[in-house]
C-alpha positions as CSV (number, residue, x, y, z in Angstrom):
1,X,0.0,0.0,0.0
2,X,0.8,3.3,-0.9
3,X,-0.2,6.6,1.1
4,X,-0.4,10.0,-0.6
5,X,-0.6,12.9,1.6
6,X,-1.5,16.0,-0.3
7,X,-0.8,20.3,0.7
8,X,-1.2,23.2,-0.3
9,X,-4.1,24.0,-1.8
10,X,-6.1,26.9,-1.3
11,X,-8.0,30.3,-2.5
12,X,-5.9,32.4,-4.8
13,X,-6.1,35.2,-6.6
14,X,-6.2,35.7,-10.3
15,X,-2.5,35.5,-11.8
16,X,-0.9,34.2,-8.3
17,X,1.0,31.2,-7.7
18,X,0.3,28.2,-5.3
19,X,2.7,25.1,-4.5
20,X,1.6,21.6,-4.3
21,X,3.3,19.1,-2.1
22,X,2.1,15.8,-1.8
23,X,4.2,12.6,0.2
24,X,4.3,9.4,-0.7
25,X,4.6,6.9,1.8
26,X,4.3,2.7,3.0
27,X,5.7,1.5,0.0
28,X,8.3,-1.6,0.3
29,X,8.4,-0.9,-3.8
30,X,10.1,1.8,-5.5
31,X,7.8,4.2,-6.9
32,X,8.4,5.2,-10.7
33,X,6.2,7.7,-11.7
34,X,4.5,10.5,-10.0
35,X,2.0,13.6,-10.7
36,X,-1.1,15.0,-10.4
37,X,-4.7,15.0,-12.2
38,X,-7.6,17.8,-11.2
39,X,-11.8,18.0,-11.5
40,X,-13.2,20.5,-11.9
41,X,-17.3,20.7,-11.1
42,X,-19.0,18.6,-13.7
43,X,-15.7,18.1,-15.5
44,X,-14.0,15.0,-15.9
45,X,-10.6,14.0,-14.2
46,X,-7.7,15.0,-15.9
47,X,-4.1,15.2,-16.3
48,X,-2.2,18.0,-15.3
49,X,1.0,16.7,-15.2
50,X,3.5,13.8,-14.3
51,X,6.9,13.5,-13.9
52,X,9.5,10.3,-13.9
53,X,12.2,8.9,-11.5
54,X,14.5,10.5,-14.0
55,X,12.3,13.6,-14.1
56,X,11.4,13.5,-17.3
57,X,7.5,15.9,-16.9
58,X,5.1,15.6,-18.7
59,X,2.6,18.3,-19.2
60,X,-1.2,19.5,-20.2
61,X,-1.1,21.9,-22.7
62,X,-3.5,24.1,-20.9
63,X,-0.4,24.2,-17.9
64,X,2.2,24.5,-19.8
65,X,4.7,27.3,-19.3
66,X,2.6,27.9,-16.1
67,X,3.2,24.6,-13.8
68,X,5.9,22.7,-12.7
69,X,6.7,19.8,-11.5
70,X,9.1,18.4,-9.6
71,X,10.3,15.6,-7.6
72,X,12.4,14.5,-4.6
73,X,13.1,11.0,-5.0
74,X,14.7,10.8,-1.5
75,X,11.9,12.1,0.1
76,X,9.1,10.6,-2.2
77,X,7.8,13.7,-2.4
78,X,6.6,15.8,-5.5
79,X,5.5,19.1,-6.0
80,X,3.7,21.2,-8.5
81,X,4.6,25.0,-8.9
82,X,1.3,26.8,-10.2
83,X,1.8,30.0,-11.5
84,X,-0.7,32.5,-13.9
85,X,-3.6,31.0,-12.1
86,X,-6.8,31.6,-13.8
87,X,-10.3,30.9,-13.3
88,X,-10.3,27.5,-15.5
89,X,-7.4,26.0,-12.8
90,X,-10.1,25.7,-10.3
91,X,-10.5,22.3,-9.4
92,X,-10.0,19.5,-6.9
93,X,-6.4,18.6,-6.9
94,X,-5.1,14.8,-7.0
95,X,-1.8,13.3,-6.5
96,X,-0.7,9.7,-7.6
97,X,1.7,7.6,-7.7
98,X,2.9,4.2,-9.9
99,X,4.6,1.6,-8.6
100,X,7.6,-0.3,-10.7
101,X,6.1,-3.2,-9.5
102,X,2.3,-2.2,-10.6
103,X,2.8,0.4,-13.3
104,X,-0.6,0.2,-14.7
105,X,-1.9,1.1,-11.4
106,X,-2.5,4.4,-9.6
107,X,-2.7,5.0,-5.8
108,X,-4.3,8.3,-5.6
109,X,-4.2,10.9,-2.9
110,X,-7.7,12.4,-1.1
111,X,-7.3,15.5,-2.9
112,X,-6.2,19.4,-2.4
113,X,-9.1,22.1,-3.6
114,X,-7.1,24.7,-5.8
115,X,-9.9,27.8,-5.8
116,X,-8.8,30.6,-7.8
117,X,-10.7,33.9,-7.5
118,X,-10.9,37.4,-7.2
């Protein structure tokens, strides 16, 4: 089992910045991939971004050049740098993590609520 503890979320203003964290933690395994997906009301779940062992990121286009990601592989830790925020970022915010041993399945976190506002 894999535990995902999510912070930083919050109510932002137009064009501010927020920083995800979320911990991973419980796992015997190593943990290869890592990232996070959003909802927004009535919206489906969807990518925002991911990022490798090796830190290779993967992005939405409607983040790019406004998020980043990042991980700490020591800490099993990774973060997401929001910056830009607009109206359309509100959402509920979701971490998860991959196993090597499991790739094709995701342990997901309980979720961060990104509200962005003036």
């Amino acid at each position: 089992q894999v535990q995902l503890v999510e912070s930083g979320g919050g109510l932002v203003q137009p064009g501010g910045s927020l920083r995800l964290s979320c911990a991973a933690s419980g796992s015997e395994f190593a943990i290869y991939l890592m990232g996070w997906y959003r909802q927004a009301p009535g919206k489906q779940r969807e990518l925002v971004a991911q990022i490798t062992t090796f830190g290779s990121p993967n992005y939405a286009n409607s983040v790019r050049n406004r998020f980043t990601i990042s991980r700490d592989n020591a800490k099993n830790t990774v973060y997401l740098q929001m910056d830009s925020l607009n109206a359309e970022d509100t959402a509920v915010y979701y971490c998860f993590a991959r196993l090597y041993s499991d790739p094709s399945y995701n342990y997901w976190g309980q979720g961060t609520q990104v509200t962005v506002s003036s």
